[in-house]
Each structure stands twice: as C-alpha cells, then as structure tokens.
N, C-alpha and C positions, 0 to 999 in steps of 0.2 A: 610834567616834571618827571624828568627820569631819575633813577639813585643811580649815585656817585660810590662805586665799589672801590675802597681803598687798603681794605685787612687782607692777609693773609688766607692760605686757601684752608690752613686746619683747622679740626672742628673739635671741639673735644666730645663731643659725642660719639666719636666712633670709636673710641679707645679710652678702656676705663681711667689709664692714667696720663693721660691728656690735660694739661695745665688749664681748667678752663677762666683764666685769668692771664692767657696768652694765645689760647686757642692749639698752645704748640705740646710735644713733648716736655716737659719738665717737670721739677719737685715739687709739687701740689703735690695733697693731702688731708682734705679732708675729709676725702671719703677713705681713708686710711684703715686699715687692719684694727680694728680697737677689741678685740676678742680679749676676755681675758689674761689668755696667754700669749699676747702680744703687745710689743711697748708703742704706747700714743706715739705719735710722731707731731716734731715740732712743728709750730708755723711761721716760722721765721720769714719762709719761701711765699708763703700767703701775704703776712704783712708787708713784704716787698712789693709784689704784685698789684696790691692792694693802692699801695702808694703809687706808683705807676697808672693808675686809673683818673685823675683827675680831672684831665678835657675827655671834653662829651664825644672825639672823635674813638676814646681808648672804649666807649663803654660797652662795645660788641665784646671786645676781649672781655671784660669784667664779667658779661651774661653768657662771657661759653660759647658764643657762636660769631664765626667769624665770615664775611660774603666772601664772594670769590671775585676774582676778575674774570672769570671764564663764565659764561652765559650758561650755567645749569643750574642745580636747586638751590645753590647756595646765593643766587644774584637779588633772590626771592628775600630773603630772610634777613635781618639784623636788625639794629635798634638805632644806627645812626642817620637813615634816610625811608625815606618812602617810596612808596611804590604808585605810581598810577593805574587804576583800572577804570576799565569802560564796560558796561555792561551794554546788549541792545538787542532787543527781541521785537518782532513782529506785532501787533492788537491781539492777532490769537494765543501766538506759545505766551505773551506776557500774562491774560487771563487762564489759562491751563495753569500756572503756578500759584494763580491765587487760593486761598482757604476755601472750603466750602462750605463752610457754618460761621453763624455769628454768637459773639458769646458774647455772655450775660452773667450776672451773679449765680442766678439762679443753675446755669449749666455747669457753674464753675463749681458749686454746691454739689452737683449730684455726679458730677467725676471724684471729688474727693471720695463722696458715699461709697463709690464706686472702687477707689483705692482700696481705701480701708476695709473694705468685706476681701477685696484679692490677700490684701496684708493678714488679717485673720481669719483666714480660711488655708492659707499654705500657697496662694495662688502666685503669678508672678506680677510683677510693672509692666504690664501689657493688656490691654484692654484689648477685646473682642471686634471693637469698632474699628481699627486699625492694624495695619500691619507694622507697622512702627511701635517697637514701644514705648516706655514714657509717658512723660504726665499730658501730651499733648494727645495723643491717642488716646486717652477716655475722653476725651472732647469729641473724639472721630476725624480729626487732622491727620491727614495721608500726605505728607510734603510730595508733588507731583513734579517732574521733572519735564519744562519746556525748551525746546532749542532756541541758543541764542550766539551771537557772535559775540568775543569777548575779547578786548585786547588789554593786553597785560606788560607793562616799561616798555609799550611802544612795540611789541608784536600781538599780531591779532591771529586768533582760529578761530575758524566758524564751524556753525553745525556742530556745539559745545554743549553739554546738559548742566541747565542750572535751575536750581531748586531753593528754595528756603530750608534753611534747619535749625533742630533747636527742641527743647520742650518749654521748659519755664520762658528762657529768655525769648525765644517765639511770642509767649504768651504774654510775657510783658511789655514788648516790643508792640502789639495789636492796634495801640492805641497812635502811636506815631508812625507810623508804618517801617520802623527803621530794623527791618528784619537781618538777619544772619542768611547768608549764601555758602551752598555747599557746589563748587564746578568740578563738572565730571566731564574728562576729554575723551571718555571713551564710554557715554553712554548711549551715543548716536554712531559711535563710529570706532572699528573695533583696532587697536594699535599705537594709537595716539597720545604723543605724548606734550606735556609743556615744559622744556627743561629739565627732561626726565622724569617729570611727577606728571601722575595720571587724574590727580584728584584737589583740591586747593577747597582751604576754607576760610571765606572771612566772616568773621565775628564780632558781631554790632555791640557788644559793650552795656548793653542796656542797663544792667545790673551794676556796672563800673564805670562812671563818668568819667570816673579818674584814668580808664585807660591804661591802668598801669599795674592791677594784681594781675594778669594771667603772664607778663613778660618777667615780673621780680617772682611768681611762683615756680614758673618752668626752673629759672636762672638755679634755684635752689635747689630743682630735684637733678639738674643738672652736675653743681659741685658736689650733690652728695652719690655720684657717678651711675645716677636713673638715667636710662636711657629714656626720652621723651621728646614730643616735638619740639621744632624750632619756631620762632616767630618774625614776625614784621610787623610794620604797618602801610597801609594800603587808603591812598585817598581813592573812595569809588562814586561815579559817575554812571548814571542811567538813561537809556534812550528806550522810549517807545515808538516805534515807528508812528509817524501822523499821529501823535499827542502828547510826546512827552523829547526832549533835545537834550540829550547829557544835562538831565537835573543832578547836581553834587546830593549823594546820598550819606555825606559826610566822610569822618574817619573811622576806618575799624580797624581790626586786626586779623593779618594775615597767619595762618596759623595751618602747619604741617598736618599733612593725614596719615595717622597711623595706620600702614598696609603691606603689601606686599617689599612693597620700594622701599618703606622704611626699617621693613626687616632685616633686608640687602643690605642698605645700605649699615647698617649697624653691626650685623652678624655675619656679614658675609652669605647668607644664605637666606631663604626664607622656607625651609622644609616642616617649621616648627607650625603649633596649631596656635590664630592668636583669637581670644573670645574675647569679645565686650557684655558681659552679664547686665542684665536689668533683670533684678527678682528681688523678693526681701528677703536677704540674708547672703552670705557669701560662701560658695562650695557647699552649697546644697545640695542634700543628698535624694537624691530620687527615687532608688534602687538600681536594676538592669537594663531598663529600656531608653536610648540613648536619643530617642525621640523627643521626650521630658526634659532633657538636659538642652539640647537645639534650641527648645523653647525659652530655660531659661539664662544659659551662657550664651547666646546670639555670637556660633560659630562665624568669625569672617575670613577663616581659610576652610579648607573643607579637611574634614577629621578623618583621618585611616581610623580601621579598626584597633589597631595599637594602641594610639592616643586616644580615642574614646574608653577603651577600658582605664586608661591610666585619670584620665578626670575623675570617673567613678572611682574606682580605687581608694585615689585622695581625698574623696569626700566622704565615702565610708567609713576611712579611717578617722578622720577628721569630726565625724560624728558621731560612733559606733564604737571605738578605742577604746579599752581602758587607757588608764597616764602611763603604765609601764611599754603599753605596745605602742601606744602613740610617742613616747619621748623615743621608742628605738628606730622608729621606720622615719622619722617626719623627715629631717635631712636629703632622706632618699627622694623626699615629693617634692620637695621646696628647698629653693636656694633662699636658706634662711638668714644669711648677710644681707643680702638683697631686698629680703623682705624688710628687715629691720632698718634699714635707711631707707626705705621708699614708708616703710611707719612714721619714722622721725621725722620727716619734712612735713609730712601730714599732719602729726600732730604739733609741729611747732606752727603752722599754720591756722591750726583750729580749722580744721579744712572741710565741712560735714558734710557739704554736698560732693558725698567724693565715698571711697573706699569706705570709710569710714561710717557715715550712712547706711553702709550696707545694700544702696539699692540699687547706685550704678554713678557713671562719671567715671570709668578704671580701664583699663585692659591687663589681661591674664596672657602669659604668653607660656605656651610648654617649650622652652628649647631644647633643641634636639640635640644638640653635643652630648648635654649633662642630664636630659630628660627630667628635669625640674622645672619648677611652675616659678616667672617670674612678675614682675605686676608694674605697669605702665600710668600714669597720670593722664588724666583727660578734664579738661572741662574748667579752669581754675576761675574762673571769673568773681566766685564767692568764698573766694578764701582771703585768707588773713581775718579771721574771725569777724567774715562780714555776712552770715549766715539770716541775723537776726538783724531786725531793723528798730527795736526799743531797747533804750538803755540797758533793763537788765538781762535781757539775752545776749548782748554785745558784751558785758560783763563776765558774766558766763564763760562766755567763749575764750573771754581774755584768760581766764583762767582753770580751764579744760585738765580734767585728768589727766596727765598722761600715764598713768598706769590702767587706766577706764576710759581711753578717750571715744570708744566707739558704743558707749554704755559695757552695764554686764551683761549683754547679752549676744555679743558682738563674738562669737564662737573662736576663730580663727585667732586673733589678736589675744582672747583670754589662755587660750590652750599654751600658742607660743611662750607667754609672758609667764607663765607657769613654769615652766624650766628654768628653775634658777641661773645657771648658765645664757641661757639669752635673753631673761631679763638684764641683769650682769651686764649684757654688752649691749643693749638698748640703753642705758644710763649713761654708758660712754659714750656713745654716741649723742645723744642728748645734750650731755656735758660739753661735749667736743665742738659740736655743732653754735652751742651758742657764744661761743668764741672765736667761730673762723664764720661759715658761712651764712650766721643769724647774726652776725655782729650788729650793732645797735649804730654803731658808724659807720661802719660799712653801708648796711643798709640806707641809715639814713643821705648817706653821701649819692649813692645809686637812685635813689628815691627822688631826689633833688634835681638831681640831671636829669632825670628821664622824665621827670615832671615838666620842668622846663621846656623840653625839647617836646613834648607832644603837647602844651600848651600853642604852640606855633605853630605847630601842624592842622589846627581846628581851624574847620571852615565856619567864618560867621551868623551863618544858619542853625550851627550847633548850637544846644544850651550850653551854658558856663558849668565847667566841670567842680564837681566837690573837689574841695582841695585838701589833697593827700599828705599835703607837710605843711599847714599850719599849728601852730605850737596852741595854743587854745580853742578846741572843738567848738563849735556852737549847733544852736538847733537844726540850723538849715543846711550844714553841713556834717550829719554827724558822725562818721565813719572813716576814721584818719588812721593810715599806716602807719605814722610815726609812734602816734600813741596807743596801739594796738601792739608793737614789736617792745615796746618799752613796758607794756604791764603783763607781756607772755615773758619775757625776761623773768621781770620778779614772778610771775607765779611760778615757771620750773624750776627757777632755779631754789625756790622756796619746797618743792615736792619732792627736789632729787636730795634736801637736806633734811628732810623728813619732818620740816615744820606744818606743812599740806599736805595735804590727800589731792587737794583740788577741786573743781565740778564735777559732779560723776553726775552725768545728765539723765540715768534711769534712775537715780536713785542707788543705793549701796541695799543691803539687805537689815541695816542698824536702823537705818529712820524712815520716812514718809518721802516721796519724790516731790520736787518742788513743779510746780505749775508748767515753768516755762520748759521744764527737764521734759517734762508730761510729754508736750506739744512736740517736741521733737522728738521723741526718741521711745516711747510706751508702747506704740506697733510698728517701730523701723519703718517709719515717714520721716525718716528727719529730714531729706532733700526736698518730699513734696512739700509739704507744709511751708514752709518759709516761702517758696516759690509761689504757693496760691496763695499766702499771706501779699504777694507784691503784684499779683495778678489783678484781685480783689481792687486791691488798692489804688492799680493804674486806672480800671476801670469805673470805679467811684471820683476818680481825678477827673475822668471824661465827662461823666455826667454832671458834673459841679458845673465842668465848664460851658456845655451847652447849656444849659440853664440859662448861664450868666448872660449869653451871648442870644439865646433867645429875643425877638421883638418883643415889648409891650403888647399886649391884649394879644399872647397864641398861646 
C-alpha cells in the first residue's frame, strides 16, 4: 500500500510564521511575541483553523506538516497515510546487526551501578564499553550497521546501512524483538540519497502502544515555532534471505533525522555547529580543552575553532558568572525566546526523558546568522507525563513544577528563570499556550482522530494498543492522554495563580525530598531510571512466561 499525497506543498517548519494549522502563510500565533513589552495576540485565527480540522483528511494541516505531491522528503511524512517498507538482508549482514550480549537482571544492575558512579563522579552517559553513548552502552551494545536492500512506497536501493537504535527503547524492546531501525543511504555508499534524506528512522513504539505521544509532541513543539522533525507512519516488513519472507514487523513510526538536510532545509544553510549532549547535566563546563567537551556534547557537525571557543565561553558563563555578569552577556549566547517556548512545551508535557533530564534526548544548535545556541526536541516517545509507570509518579508528573521542572539543580533553566523579565514572559507563554496549542479540545479532538486512524493501521500480530482516550483509566491500561492534559491543565494553571508551587521533584530546600522525587532526580538519572525501571520489568515478563510455558517434570 502506497500513501495517497493530497495536502499542499508548505510546511510550516521552514518559516517561523507559517500557519501550522494550514501548513501555509497565514495569521497563526501562538508562538507570538509575548515579551512583556509586547501585546498577546488574539486567537481568533487559531479557533478558525481549528474548526476547519475536523475530517481525518484536514489532520496533517492541524500537526504542521503537510506531504507533497512531488516525490521528495515530504511524500515520507504526515499523519494521514502510511507508508510501506521492506527491509531484506542476507543470513550474514542480518547476524552482524544482532546484539552481542545477553541481558539479565543482574547486568542490568551493574550498568545502572555503573551509571551512577559516572553521575557522581562528574563523568558523562557514556560508558567505556561502547562507543555510543547511553544507557545501552553500559550493557556494551555497539548497534552495528549490516547491508541491506530496502524499499520504501514502492522504490527500492540497495547496498543500504541498517542498524538498530535506541537505548532504553532497545532495551525494552529485547524481549519481543520489535527493535527501532536507524537506514543510512550512505553508509556503504558515498552520495546517496532517498528523496533527498540521507538517513530515515523508524521507531518501534515500544514504550507507546498508543502510538501517538511522539506525532501530538512534535505537532506541539511545532506551533510553538521549534523547529523539529517531521513524522509518519510506516508499516515494515522483513526478509531474511533462506529463513525469514517479509514477516510484518508491525507499525512504527517514521520519524525525520536531524542533520545536515535538516539544517538546510530549515535555515537555509547548515554552517551552524549541531551537538546532541549525553552527560549529566546541561552546558557543562569543562574548562579549555575541547577534547572534554567532544566527549560530552557528541559534536554531529564538525566545530571550527570559532564555535568551540563559543561552547566554552557559554558555559563558563553559565557556571562561573556572577547574576550581574550573567544577566548582561546571556542574550548574546542564547536565543532566549527560543529557549523559553522550546521550555514551555517541555514542560507542559512533563517531558523528563528529554532536556529536562539533563542527560540527553535534545539537540543544541549554534546558528550562525545570530551565533546563539538554539535547542531542538528529540526522542518524545515518554512524554506527556508518561515517564513513570505507578500511580504516584504519574501524579507527580501530572503536576510538575514549572517553575522547578527540571529540579533545583537544573542550572540552565534556574539561572534563565531568575531574570525576572524572562520569567515574566515564560508565564505568558505558559498562559497562552494552554489556550491555543495545549487546548483541552483541541487536543482531545486530534487525539481522537489520530487514535482512530492508527487503530486501523495495526497489523493483527500487534498487541492491542493502551487506549489513549478512554474517559476512565483502569489498571491494565493506565497511562491515558486525555487525562494527563486535563490534570496538567489544572495544575499550571493553579501555579501560574499562585495557589501551587507544584512537584519540585528534588525536593525545594524547606522540606525532605519525597521517594519517588528521590529516584528520578537526586543524581540527574531521571531518563535512566524509569527506562531500567521498564527494562527490569520486560525482563521479569519473560521469565514468568517461560516458566509458564515450560513442560511438566524440566
């Protein structure tokens, strides 16, 4: 089954003021000027838009991204069709991508061990046993890239590098084998492109049955005018040559690589440096040696001398400043608009495995027009405060500081917020936000359709998805969007009237930190932790089950 391209060719990603509830030029606004000294802007234009969204064909326009009829990267992407893929490799390149370790409690035990001394010792989220960083790398998982032929809505190239990727979700995924794919068209072959993209990711969901927080997260960091990938979905199919015949690998999600291409295509250029950090903590300061910083901002352009000093710089101010020199220089490092609605989303999402976290899930970009550091969304699969999997961490999250959402120790975010002025327009924002883009109807309305429409997409081999809009949670299902966007509602909107403080998840400096605050957040694990919480837990699923399914008398 091929998609059916029937929207328009604009994107509103590539222009900040890009209607992305038409995909075209128009009066959209909600990522609007709210400085102080600047008047809100209505949303009249929104609520039109809005109304206009109602068949499932309008709901590319509603998420911002619109396909093309023209066969390049936009034929890939939207939310109204799918895309077919074929995977097919040989007996050998298929074995060259498998793991090379088997895990168990026990190893899972002594990587965390392993975490935690890097976390309190100043070390980074990269472990020794790996070149990759992340939580799969203290295991010693080296995702290894075999050749394969791939065909994609019905064109195929071969001699294609494909890999597994991933850390947590990797690790969750172990136990059914429904791993995440990373293809790269130009690992084996230097030039190559697929509809203009060099590199394609699809993403098993493991974490999200529902299939549907990584497409309503993007959509959001999208109105509030974050430049960030685009999505799809993608039914894939695998062949092993002589053992395995396009077995359906189910649905996943297609999902944009942040690179060179996507620099281009956004800025026009890509001269700018873009990092993806994994370390504990964010703009760590190192000192002068820019070898340190490699390690822990995982350059993926390569840095002139220029832009390496300017990282450093930023973070020695950043950690080193008194408030008078830091409130006079920051502007100069940081596009602190930008920052504060790429905060907002995050925090109206309860987003932890992310920025927020402090450990990775982000990219940092310096652009070069304005030589300021701007910050990119990666990874959403555990957001909308789906971080925790027991009641009162779910709770928790429903009701997240946002003036502490990344604890108090979260440097970056507390220094910013310290300026009364961009605290100030962080509330606006906030406020604004949960009126246009977080709207409760909105939301739910998008949530419904998109629900629906990837309900029908699942292939019968899949489990039955948690359901993401039923009006009463239950045990088996417990982690519903509907009811997560409706108690972050009341909680901000109860902090930004000063009746809450909210969860401050390290604890405030007045009382004791609460348990669950503890586990996430006491040595900047908040991402691992939850993720070897469900690791743990795949894996004790496994063993139940063989058990069960054991003979009598072995």
């Amino acid at each position: 089954m091929h998609r059916t391209d029937t929207m328009n060719t604009c994107r509103a990603e590539n222009h900040p003021r890009l209607n992305p509830f038409t995909g075209c030029d128009g009066p959209f606004h909600a990522h609007a000027d709210l400085r102080p000294d600047k008047r809100p802007i209505e949303n009249i234009h929104l609520l039109i838009a809005m109304l206009g969204c109602a068949a499932l064909g309008s709901l590319n326009h509603a998420l911002g991204q619109s396909p093309s009829r023209q066969r390049g990267p936009e034929s890939l992407f939207g939310l109204e069709g799918v895309v077919d893929v074929h995977l097919e490799l040989t007996r050998p390149q298929w074995e060259k991508i498998q793991p090379a370790v088997e895990l168990d409690g026990l190893s899972i035990g002594k990587a965390f061990g392993l975490m935690a001394l890097d976390a309190a010792t100043g070390g980074n989220f990269r472990s020794e046993k790996s070149s990759r960083p992340g939580l799969a790398g203290y295991l010693g998982i080296d995702h290894q890239y075999g050749r394969a032929t791939v065909t994609i809505d019905g064109q195929t190239v071969r001699d294609v590098g494909l890999r597994y990727k991933g850390n947590g979700t990797f690790l969750v995924a172990y136990d059914s084998r429904k791993f995440s794919f990373k293809i790269d068209f130009n690992e084996f072959q230097d030039d190559v492109e697929f509809r203009g993209l060099t590199k394609i990711n699809l993403h098993n969901n493991i974490t999200d049955p529902s299939l549907l927080r990584e497409a309503l997260s993007y959509q959001l960091f999208r109105e509030a005018g974050i430049h960030c990938s685009r999505v799809g979905f993608a039914k894939v199919r695998l062949t092993v040559v002589g053992t395995t015949e396009e077995k359906s690998l189910g649905l996943y999600t297609l999902v944009e690589q942040v690179d060179k291409r996507f620099l281009k295509d956004r800025y026009g250029s890509a001269q700018g440096l873009l990092l993806k950090p994994s370390t504990f903590g964010v703009f760590r300061y190192f000192g002068a040696d820019w070898a340190k910083y490699e390690a822990a901002y995982v350059p993926k352009t390569t840095a002139s001398a220029e832009q390496q000093h300017r990282v450093i710089e930023f973070a020695k101010l950043l950690h080193q400043s008194d408030d008078q020199t830091f409130r006079a220089q920051l502007e100069s490092y940081l596009d602190v608009d930008q920052f504060l609605r790429f905060l907002v989303v995050n925090v109206l999402l309860s987003n932890l495995d992310s920025f927020l976290g402090a450990t990775q899930n982000y990219y940092i970009y310096l652009e070069p027009q304005t030589n300021r550091f701007q910050f990119f969304p990666w990874d959403l699969d555990l957001s909308f405060g789906t971080f925790g999997r027991d009641k009162s961490s779910r709770q928790q999250l429903a009701d997240l500081s946002i003036d502490y959402p990344g604890s108090t120790k979260h440097t970056l975010i507390m220094r910013v917020l310290a300026i009364a002025r961009h605290k100030q327009t962080y509330h606006t924002y906030l406020a604004h936000y949960l009126d246009s883009l977080f709207a409760e109807q909105k939301l739910g309305r998008h949530t419904a359709q998109l629900a629906a429409f990837v309900e029908n997409l699942r292939v019968p081999a899949e489990d039955h998805p948690e359901s993401a809009t039923d009006e009463e949670p239950s045990q088996t299902t417990p982690r519903r969007l509907k009811q997560f966007v409706q108690q972050r509602h009341q909680s901000v909107q109860r902090q930004l009237a000063g009746e809450s403080r909210g969860q401050i998840l390290a604890g405030d400096r007045s009382g004791p930190a609460s348990m669950s605050a503890l586990l996430y957040t006491s040595t900047l694990l908040v991402s691992t932790c939850g993720l070897i919480y469900l690791v743990v837990w795949q894996l004790d699923k496994r063993k139940k089950r063989r058990a069960v399914e054991r003979p009598a008398g072995t």
